[in-house]
N, C-alpha and C positions, 0 to 999 in steps of 0.2 A: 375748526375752520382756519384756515391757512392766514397769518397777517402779510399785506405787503410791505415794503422795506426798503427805508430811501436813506442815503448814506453818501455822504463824499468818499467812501474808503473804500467801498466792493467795487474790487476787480471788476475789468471788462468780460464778456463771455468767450471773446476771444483769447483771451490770455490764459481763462481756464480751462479751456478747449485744449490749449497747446498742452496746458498741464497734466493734464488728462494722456492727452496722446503720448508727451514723454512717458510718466509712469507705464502704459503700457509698452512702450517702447523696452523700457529699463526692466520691465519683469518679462516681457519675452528672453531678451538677452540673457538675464539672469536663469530662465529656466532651462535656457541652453545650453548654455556654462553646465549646469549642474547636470544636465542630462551626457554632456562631455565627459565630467568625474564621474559619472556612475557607472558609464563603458569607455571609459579610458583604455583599461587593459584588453581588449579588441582594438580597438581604436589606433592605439598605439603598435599593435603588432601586423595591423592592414597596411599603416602607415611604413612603416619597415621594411615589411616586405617588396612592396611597390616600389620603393625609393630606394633604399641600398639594395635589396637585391633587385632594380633593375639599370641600377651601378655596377655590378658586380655582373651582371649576367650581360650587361654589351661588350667591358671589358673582355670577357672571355668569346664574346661571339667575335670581335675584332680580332681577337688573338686566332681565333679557328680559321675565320675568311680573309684574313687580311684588312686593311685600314680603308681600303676604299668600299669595303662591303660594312662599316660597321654601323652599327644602330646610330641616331642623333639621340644628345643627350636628352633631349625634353621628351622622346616617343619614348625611352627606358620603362620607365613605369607603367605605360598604357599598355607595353608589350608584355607586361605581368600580369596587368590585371587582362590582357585575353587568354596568356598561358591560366588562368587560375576561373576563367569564364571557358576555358574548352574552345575557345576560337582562336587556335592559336593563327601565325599568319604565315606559316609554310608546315611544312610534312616535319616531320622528327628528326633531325641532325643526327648524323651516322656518331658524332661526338659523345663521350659518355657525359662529360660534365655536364653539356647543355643538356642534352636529353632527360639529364639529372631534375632539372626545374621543369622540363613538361611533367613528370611526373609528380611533382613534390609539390609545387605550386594548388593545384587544383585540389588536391589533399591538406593545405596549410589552408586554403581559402575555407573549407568547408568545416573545418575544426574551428574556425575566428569567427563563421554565422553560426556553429551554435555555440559557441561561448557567449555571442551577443544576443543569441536567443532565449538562451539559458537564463539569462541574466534580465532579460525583458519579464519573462513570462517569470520568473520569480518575484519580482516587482509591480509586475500589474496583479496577478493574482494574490498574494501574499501582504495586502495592503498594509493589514493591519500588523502585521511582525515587520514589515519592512519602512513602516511610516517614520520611525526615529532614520532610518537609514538615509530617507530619501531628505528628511528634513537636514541632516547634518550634512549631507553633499549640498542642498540648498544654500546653509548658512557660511558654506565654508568659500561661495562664489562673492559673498559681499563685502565690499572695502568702504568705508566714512562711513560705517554703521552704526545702530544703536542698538545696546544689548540690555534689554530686561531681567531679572530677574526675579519672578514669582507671575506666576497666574492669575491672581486672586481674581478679587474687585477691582481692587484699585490697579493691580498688574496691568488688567486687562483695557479699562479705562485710560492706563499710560500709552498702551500700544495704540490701542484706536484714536487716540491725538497726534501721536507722533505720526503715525499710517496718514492721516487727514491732511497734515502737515509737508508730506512728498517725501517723509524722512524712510530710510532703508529700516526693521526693524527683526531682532533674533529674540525669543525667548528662551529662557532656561526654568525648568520645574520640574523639580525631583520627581512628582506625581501628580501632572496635571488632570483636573475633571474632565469626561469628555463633551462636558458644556464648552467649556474652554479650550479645549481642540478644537472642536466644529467650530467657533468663534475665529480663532487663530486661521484656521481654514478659509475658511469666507475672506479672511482681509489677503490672504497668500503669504502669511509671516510663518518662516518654517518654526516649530519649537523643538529643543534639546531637552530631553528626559533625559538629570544625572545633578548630583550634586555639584553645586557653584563654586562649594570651596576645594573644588581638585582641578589642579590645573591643564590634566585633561579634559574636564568636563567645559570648560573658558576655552580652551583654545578649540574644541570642537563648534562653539559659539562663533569661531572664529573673530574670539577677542584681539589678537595680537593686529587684525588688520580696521577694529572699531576707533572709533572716535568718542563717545559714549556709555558708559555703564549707569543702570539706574536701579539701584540696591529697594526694592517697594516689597519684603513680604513682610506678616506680621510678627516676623521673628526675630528680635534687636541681635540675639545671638548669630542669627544665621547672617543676617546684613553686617557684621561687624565682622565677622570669620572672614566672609564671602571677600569684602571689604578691601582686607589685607593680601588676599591671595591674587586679587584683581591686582595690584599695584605692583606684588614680584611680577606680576605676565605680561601688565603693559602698564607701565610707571607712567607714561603721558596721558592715559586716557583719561578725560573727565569722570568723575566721579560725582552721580548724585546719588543721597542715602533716606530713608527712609524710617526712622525711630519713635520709638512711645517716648523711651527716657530721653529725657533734655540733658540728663547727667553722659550718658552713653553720647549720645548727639556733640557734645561738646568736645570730648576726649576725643572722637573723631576726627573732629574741625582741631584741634588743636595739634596730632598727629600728622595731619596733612594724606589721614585715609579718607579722609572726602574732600571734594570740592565746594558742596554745596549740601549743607543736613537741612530736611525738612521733621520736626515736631509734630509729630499728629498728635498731639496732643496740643499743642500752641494753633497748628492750623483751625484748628475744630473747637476752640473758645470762644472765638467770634461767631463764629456758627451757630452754637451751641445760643450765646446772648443771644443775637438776631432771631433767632428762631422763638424765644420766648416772649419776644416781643411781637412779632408777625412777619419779621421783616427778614431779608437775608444782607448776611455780612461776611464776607470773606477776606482773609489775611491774604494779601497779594505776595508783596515784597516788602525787602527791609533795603534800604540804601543810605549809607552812612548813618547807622546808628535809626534813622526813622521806618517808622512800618508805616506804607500804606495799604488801605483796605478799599475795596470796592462793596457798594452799600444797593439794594435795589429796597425800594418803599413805594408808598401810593402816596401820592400829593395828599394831605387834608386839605379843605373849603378856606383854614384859615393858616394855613403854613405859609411861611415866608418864601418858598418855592414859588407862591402862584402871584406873590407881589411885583417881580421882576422879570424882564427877561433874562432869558440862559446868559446870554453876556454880562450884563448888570449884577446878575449870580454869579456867575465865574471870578469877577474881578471883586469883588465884595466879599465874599465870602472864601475866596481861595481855595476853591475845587474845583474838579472839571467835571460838567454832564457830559455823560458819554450815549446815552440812548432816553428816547424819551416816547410813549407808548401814547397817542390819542385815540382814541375811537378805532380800534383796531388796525392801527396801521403803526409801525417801527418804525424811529426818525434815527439813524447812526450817528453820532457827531453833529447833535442839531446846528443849524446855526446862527450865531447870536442875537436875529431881532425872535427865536423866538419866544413864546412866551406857554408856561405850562398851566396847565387847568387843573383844576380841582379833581380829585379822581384820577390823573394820569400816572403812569407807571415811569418813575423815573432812578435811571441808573447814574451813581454817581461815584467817582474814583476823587479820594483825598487823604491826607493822612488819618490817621487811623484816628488819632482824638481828635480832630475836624470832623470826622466820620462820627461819633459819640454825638456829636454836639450838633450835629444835622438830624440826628434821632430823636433829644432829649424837645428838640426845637418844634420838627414834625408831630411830635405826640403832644405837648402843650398845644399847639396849631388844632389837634382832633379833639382834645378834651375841654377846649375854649369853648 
């Protein structure tokens, strides 16, 4: 059953409307770019044709008829592309040179549709042999991007937040499942099949043009390799890393091949407590030396949650409610006259042993 959901902090609908409209906006563009790269070589030789040789071919008609008969430069081109459509716009010039491009033209144009043909129908049918292909012409269009590495769970859970977020997103994975393709698929995030720590395999990701790198498999060796070969390819890009070992995590941070090491094994302790208790606890951030955590619990009948209001809480105890759960309905950032009931689901962000101690507090409150 769906809760409703009252908040000072969600957006207008109008503003996610726009957001909405840009993203599709920005992956139209994006998939044109890439469809650009993927027939550039027609593209670029249409382009030539039409433009220097139809430079090259007024020069020479001005030279044949003289200066008062000669083409305008801006009709140059259109007079190739009807030399190369068979509509030319007079009879055949008794001249060899010209006569050269009625001939040559209609034959250059017909070799460029099927290169481009070629080139289609190898890609629309050939999905599956050509899906890394189309993806790396894909990745190679985006700039302020953020580059994944690993598919996993948790890979995949980074992508679909950053995706939610309006952020551009690349994956890499030496041998991703095809769960995690169709997943990738669904969101439009192309992925790069190839090892992370070759620097072809990063610059195919089109790391040199990201902002971002986020090291998440469950492989300290591979996140640490990966790590270093990130930093010769684009020494500015952020760096977040992913580790079991807090010993490996540290020598990282200490190197300055991450920017930011997250501990799954440090993340997942609080977790781990919370969860034995009833409750959920997660390690947010550390900010000068403090870790805070964000706690979600049920009121008990006699905890000190239901003595005061959310403000009188706030200021007293030095935490902030951040959501607060009545009788099916979600309150975002309640506000301060109110007050919580027995039973109510309340989320609360504070330091991490503030956090301890609104537990120890809550559960004497149940066992009273």
């Amino acid at each position: 059953m769906p809760h409703s959901v009252h908040s000072r902090l969600v957006a207008s609908s109008r503003v996610r409307r726009r957001g909405r409209l840009a993203r599709r906006l920005r992956a139209g563009w994006t998939h044109l770019a890439a469809l650009v790269r993927e027939f550039r070589g027609p593209l670029i030789g249409f382009v030539l044709a039409t433009v220097v040789g139809g430079m090259i071919y007024g020069e020479l008609h001005a030279f044949a008829r003289g200066a008062e008969a000669a083409i305008p430069v801006f009709d140059r081109p259109y007079t190739i592309l009807q030399l190369m459509l068979l509509e030319a716009p007079e009879d055949v010039p008794p001249e060899w040179y010209l006569a050269l491009f009625w001939y040559a033209m209609p034959a250059l144009f017909l070799v460029l549709v099927g290169l481009g043909a070629a080139d289609f129908l190898d890609l629309f049918f050939n999905r599956e042999d050509d899906r890394d292909r189309w993806s790396e012409a894909l990745a190679m269009t985006f700039r302020h991007h953020t580059v994944v590495l690993g598919a996993g769970g948790v890979g995949l859970r980074v992508v679909r937040d950053l995706h939610d977020m309006g952020m551009d997103v690349v994956v890499i994975d030496l041998q991703p499942e095809p769960e995690a393709e169709e997943a990738l698929g669904r969101l439009g995030t192309p992925i790069v099949q190839g090892d992370a720590r070759l620097a072809s395999t990063l610059e195919r990701a089109g790391l040199p043009g990201a902002d971002v790198f986020v090291a998440c498999t469950g492989d300290d060796r591979i996140n640490l390799e990966a790590a270093m070969k990130v930093r010769e390819v684009n020494p500015s890009v952020r760096l977040v890393a992913r580790v079991w070992d807090r010993g490996i995590g540290d020598q990282m941070a200490r190197f300055g091949l991450a920017d930011e090491v997250l501990s799954a094994a440090d993340l997942s302790a609080p977790a781990f407590a919370g969860a034995a208790l009833g409750m959920e606890i997660t390690q947010t951030v550390e900010v000068k030396g403090q870790e805070y955590s964000t706690l979600k619990l049920t009121a008990s009948s006699d905890s000190f949650l239901v003595r005061s209001t959310v403000g009188e809480i706030e200021r007293t105890e030095h935490l902030e409610i951040v959501l607060v759960g009545h009788e099916g309905a979600l309150t975002v950032d309640p506000e301060p006259e109110v007050r919580i009931a027995p039973g109510d689901d309340v989320v609360v962000f504070a330091r991490h042993d503030r956090i301890l101690e609104v537990v120890a507090r809550n559960r004497r409150g149940a066992a009273g």
